[in-house]
Backbone as CSV, one residue per row, in Angstrom:
resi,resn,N_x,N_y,N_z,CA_x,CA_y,CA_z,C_x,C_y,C_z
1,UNK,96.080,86.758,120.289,97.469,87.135,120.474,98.052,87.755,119.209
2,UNK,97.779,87.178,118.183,98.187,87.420,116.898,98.155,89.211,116.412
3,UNK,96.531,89.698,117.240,96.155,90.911,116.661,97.253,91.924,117.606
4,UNK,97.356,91.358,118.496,98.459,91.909,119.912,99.459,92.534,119.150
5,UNK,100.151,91.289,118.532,101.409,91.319,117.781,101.181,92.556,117.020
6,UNK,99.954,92.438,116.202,99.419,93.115,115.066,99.810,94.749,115.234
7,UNK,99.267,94.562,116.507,98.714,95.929,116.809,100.476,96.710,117.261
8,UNK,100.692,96.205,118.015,101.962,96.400,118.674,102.931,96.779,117.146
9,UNK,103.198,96.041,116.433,104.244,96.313,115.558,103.946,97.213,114.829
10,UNK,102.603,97.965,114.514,101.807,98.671,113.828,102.056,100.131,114.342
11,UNK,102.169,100.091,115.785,102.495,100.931,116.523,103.589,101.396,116.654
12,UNK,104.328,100.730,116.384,106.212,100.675,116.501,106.237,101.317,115.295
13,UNK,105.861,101.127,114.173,106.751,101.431,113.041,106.110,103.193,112.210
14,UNK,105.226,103.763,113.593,105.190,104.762,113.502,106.461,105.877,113.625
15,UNK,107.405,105.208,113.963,108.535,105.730,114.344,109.691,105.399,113.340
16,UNK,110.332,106.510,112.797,111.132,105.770,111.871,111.986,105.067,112.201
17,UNK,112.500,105.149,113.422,113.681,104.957,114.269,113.671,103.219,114.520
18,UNK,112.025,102.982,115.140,112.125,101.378,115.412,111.242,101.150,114.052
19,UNK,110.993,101.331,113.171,110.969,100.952,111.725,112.182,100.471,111.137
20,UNK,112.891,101.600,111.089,114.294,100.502,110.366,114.910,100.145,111.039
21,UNK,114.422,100.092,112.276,115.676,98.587,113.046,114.537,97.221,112.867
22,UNK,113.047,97.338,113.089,112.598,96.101,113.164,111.964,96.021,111.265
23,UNK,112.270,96.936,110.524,111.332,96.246,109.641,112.051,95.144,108.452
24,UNK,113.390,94.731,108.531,114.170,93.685,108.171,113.610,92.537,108.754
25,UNK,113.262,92.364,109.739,112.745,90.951,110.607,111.333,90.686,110.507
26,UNK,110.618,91.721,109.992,109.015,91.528,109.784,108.748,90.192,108.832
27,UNK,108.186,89.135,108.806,108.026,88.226,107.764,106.364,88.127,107.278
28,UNK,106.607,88.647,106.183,105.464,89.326,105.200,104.837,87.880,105.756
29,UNK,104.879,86.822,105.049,104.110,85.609,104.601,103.551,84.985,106.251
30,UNK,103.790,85.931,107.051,103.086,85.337,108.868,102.281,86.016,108.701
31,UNK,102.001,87.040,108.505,100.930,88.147,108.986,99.992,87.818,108.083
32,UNK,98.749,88.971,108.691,97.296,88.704,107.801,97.340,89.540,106.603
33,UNK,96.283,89.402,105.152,96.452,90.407,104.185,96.452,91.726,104.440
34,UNK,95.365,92.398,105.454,95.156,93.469,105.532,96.572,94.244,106.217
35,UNK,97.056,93.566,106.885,98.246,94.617,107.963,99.670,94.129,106.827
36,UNK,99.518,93.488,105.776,100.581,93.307,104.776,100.354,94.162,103.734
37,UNK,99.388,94.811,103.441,98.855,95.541,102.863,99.105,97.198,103.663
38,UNK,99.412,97.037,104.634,99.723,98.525,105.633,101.082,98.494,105.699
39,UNK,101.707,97.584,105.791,103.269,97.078,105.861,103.452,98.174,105.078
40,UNK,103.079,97.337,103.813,103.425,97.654,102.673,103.207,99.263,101.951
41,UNK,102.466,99.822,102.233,102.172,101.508,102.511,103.104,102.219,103.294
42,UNK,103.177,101.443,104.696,104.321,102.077,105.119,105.526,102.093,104.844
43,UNK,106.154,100.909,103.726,107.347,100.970,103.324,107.465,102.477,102.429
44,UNK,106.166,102.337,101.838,106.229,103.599,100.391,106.517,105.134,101.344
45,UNK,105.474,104.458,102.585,105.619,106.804,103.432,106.788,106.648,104.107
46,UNK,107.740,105.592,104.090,108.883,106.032,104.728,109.841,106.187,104.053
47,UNK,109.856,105.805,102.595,110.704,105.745,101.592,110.426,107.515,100.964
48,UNK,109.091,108.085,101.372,109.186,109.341,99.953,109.547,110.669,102.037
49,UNK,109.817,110.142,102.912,108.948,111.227,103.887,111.162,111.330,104.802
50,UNK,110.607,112.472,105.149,112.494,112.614,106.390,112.297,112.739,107.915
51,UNK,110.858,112.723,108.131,110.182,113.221,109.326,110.407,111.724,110.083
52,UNK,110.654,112.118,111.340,110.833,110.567,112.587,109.750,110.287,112.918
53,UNK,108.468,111.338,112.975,107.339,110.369,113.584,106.386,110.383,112.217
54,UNK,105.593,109.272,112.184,104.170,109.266,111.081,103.538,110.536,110.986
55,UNK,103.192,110.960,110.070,102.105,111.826,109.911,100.724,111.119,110.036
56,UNK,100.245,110.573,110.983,99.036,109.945,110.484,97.922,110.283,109.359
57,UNK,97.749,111.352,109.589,96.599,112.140,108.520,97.421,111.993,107.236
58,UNK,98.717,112.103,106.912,99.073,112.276,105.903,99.305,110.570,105.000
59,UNK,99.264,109.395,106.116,99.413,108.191,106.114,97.892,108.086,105.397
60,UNK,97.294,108.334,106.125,95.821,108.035,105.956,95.175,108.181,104.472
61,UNK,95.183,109.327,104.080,95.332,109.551,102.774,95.840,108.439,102.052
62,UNK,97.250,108.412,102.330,97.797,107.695,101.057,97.575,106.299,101.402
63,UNK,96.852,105.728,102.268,96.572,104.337,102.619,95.332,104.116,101.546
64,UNK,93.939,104.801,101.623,92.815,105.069,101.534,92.625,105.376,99.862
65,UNK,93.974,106.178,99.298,93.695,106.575,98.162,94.644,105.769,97.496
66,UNK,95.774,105.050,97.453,96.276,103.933,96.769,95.628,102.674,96.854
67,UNK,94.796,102.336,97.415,94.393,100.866,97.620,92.924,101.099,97.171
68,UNK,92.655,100.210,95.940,91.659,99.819,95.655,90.486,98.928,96.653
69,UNK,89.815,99.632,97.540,89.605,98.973,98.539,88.116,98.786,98.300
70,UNK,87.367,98.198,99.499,85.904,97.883,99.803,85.760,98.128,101.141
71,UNK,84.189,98.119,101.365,83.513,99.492,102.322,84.308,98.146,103.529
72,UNK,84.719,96.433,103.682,85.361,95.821,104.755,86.716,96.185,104.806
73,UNK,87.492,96.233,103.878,89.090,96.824,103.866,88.598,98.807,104.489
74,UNK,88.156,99.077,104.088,88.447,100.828,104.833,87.956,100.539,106.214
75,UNK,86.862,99.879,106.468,86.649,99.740,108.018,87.591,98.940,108.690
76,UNK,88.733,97.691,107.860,89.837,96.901,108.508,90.840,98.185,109.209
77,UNK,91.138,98.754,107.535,92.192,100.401,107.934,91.564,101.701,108.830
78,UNK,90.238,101.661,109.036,89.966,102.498,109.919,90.497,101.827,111.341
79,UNK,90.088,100.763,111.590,90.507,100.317,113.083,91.768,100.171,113.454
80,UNK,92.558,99.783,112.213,94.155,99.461,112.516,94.743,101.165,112.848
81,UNK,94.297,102.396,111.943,94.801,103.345,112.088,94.079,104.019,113.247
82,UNK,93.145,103.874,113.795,93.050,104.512,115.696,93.876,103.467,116.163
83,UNK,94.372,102.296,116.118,94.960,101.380,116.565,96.759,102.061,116.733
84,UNK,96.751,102.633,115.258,98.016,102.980,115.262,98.401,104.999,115.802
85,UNK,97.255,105.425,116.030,97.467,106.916,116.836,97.984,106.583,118.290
C-alpha cells in the first residue's frame, strides 16, 4: 500500500498545480529514503522552473546528476521515474 501512496503522490506532484497545494502536508519523516530523496529534487525543479507540467527528461538529469548515487539508487530512480511519466 505504502508504494501505492508512493507512487500516486509521485505522480501528482508532476503538476505544479497539485504540488503546491499537497506539498505542505507531505511528512518527510513517513516516507522511504529514496522517494525523500525525489521529494526533495523536486522541491529544487520547482523552485528554479515556471512551467505547470514536469519536464521529465529535464527532471531526470538533475535527479541523476545531483545525487551521489549507486548502480541500487539509479535503478530505485529509474523505476520511480517510468512510475512518474
Amino acid at each position: 500500500m505504502l508504494f501505492e501512496i508512493n507512487k500516486t503522490l509521485l505522480q501528482l506532484f508532476k503538476y505544479k498545480k497539485q504540488y503546491n497545494k499537497l506539498r505542505g502536508l507531505v511528512k518527510l519523516n513517513l516516507l522511504d529514503k529514496e522517494i525523500v530523496d525525489i521529494i526533495k529534487e523536486i522541491d529544487k525543479y520547482w523552485k528554479c522552473t515556471q512551467d505547470d507540467v514536469m519536464n521529465i527528461g529535464v527532471f531526470s538529469s538533475q535527479l541523476f546528476t545531483s545525487q551521489n548515487n549507486d548502480d541500487v539508487k539509479n535503478s530505485i530512480y529509474e523505476d520511480v521515474l517510468l512510475t512518474m511519466q
